[in-house]
N, C-alpha and C positions, 0 to 999 in steps of 0.2 A: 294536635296535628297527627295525622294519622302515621303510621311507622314508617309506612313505605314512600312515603314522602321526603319525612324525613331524611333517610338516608340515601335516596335518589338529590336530596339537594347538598347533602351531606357529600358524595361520590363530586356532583358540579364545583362544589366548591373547594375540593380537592384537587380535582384536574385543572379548573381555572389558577388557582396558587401554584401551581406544577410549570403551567405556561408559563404565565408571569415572572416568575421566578429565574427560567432557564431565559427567559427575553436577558432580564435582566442581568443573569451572567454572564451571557452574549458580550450585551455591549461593555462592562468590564473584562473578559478576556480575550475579547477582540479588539481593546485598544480604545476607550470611552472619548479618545480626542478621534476618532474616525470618527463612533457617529455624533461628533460634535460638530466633525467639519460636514456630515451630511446634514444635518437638524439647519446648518446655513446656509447649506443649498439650497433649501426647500423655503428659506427665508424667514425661518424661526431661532431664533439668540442659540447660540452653540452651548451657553452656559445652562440650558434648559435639559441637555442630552444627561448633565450628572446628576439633576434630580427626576428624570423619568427613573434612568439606571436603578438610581436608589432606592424610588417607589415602587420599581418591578419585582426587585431581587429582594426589599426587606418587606415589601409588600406582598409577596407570593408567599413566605412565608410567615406570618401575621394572618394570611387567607386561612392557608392549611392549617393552624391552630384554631382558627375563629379567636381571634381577639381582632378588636377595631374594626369589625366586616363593614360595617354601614361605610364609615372614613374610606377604609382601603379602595372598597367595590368603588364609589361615588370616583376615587382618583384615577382607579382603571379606566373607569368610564371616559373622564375625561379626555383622558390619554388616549384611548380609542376615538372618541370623536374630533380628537384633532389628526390623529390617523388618517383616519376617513378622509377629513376635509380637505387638509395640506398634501397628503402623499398618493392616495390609494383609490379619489374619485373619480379622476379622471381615466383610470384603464376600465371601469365598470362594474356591474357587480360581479360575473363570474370572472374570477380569474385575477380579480382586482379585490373588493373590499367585501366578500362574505363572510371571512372567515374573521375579520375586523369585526363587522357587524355582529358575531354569533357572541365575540369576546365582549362586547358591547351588551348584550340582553342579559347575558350571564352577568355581567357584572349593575345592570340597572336592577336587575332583580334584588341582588342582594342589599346595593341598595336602600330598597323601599323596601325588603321581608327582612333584613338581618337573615342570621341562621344559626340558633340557638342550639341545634342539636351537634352533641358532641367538642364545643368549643369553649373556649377559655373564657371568652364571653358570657358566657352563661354560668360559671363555674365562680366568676368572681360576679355576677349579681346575686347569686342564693346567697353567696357569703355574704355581700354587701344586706340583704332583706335579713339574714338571720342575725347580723349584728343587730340591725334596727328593732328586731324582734323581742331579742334577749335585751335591749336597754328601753321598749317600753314595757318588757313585763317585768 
């Protein structure tokens, strides 16, 4: 992969774990039974509001190491398309759910590329291949 790729995806997957993370301390030091009673407005189980919490804020930082990227990305995503769906479609796209959508691509990306470069993910498969290496030579 070319360098400057790399670290262009390096740089997204920093600011996306930055996001994530501050989401998620949002809704713990803003009070996690708020938005448990908004998560019930909107007509989604209130007990749903402590495990986004907890995939945003230990999720964002898991991003910013690259460890678990595929896992993590795939649960943002999630979390974004129920965004979308339940809260943010109906005011439209501008003004409403672009910036959902943008947290969305960045995170289906990762997804489907992982992001090897500079992460803990990748740090613990060389060592996982050279164990393997060293015990078949």
């Amino acid at each position: 992969m070319e360098k400057n790729v790399q670290i262009g995806g390096l740089i997204i997957r920093f600011v996306l774990g930055v996001i994530f993370f501050m989401h998620g301390l949002q809704k713990f030091q803003g009070g996690i039974g708020n938005t448990a009673g908004f998560f019930q407005s909107m007509g989604i189980p209130g007990f749903l509001a402590y495990a986004v919490g907890t995939i945003e804020l230990v999720g964002g930082i898991l991003i910013i190491l690259g460890l678990g990227t595929r896992v993590i990305a795939a649960l943002f995503a999630l979390i974004m398309l129920v965004a979308i769906l339940k809260v943010k479609l109906k005011a439209g796209f501008v003004g409403g759910y672009e910036y959902e959508i943008a947290l969305l691509s960045m995170s289906l990306f990762f997804t489907a590329a992982g992001h090897p470069y500079f992460s803990l993910d990748n740090l613990l498969n060389r060592r996982k291949q050279g164990a393997t290496v060293k015990l078949q030579g």
